[in-house]
N, C-alpha and C positions, 0 to 999 in steps of 0.2 A: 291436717288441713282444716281452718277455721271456715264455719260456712257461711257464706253471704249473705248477708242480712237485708232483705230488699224492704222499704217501708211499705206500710198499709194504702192502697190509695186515700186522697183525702176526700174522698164521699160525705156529705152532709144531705141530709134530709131536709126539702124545701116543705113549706104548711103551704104553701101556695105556689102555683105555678109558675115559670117563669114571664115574661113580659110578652117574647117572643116564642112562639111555638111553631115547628114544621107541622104541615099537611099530613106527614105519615104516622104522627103519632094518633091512633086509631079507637082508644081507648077511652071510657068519658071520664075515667079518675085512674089515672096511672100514678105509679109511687114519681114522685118528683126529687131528684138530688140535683147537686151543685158540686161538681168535681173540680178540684185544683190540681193540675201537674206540675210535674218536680224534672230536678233538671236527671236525678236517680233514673227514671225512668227511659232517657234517651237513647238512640242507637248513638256504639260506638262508631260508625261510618258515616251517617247519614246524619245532619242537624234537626234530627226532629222525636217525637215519641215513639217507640219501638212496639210494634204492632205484640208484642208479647201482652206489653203493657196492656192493650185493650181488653184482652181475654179475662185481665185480671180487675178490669172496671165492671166489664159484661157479670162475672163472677160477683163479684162484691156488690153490684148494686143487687144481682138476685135475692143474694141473702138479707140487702137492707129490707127489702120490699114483705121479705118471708118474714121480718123481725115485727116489721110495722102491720103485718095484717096479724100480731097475734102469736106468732108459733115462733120461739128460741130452740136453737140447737138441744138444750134441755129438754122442752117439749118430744125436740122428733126424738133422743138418745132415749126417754120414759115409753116409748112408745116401740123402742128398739127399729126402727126406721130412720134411713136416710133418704136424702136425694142426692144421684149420682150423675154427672153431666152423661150423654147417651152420645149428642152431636152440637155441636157449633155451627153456625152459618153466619158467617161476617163478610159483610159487603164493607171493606174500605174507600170511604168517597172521599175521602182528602184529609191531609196532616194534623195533627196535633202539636203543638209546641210545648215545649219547657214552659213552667212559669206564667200558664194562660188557665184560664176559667172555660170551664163545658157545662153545659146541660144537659141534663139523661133525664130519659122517661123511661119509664119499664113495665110490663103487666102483661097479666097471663092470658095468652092466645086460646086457650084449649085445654081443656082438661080432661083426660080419659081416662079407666079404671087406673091404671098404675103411672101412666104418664103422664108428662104436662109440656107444653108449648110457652113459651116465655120468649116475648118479643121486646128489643132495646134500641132506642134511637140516641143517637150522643150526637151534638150540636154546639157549634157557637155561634155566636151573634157578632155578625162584619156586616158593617154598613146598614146598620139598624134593622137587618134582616135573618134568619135563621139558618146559618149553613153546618149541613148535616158532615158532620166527617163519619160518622159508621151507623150502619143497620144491622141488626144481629138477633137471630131467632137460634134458641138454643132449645134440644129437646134434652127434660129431665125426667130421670126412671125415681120411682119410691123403694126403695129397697129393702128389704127383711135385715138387718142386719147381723143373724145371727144362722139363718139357709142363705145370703149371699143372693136373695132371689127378689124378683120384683113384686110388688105386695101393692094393696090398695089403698090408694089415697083418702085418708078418712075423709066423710062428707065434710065436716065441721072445715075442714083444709078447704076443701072444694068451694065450698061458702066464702068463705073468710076472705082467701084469692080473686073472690069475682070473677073468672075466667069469661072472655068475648064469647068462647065456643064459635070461634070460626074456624076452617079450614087450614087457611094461607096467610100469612104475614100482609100487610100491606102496600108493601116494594115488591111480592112476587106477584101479586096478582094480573094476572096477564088478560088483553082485551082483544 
């Protein structure tokens, strides 16, 4: 059995922000991409993008955002550390289509000895305004990769990341 070859999302890296920005991106310099979807990514049932799909935007822009403050996969492998997703929290606020244009914002909520908080807003712009289709705060463990165990974030990462060092996402925070 031949294995299915799903493509890369098309994630690009914006130098500047988009036009339109939501309220809930929290951050004063978040990594800024520009995603294109494919019709690859849609459900079989439903006309629209398949929430699989999201996890693997949420995904991919982490690593864009780790690539631009500085540290490549080479980096963390010389260092014999990974980072391993721990949880997921995706809020789906409305569809994605085939063949349409998004804006992500992404940036590190929190950083603690081994862990880190990375929060993501994904949005399009209808009616010259910013409508959010997902909010997604993922916790990420740093990993030993050779005890399988959780290890410390080097500072220079800590630095690099900028982290808010808040608490709470800013769609949980409750009044």
């Amino acid at each position: 059995m031949t294995p299915v070859s799903h493509p890369e999302p098309d994630l690009s890296l914006l130098s500047t922000p988009p036009e339109q920005i939501p309220d809930l991106v929290a951050h004063p310099a978040p990594i800024w991409l520009e995603l294109h979807t494919h019709t690859t990514g849609t459900s079989s049932i439903v006309a629209h993008v398949s929430n699989i799909e999201f996890v693997k935007w949420i995904d991919r822009s982490a690593e864009q955002a780790l690539f631009s403050a500085g540290w490549s996969y080479q980096d963390l492998l010389d260092k014999q550390a990974m980072f391993f997703v721990a949880r997921h929290e995706i809020d789906y606020r409305g569809e994605a289509m085939a063949e349409e244009t998004l804006h992500v914002a992404t940036w590190v909520r929190d950083i603690r000895r081994v862990k880190s908080w990375r929060d993501t807003v994904i949005w399009r712009i209808q009616d010259d305004e910013p409508m959010i289709v997902c909010t997604a705060s993922t916790l990420w463990v740093h990993v030993d990769l050779e005890t399988r165990k959780p290890c410390r974030i080097p500072p220079e990462m800590t630095e690099a990341l900028r982290p808010l060092q808040h608490d709470e996402a800013p769609w949980r925070v409750r009044s």
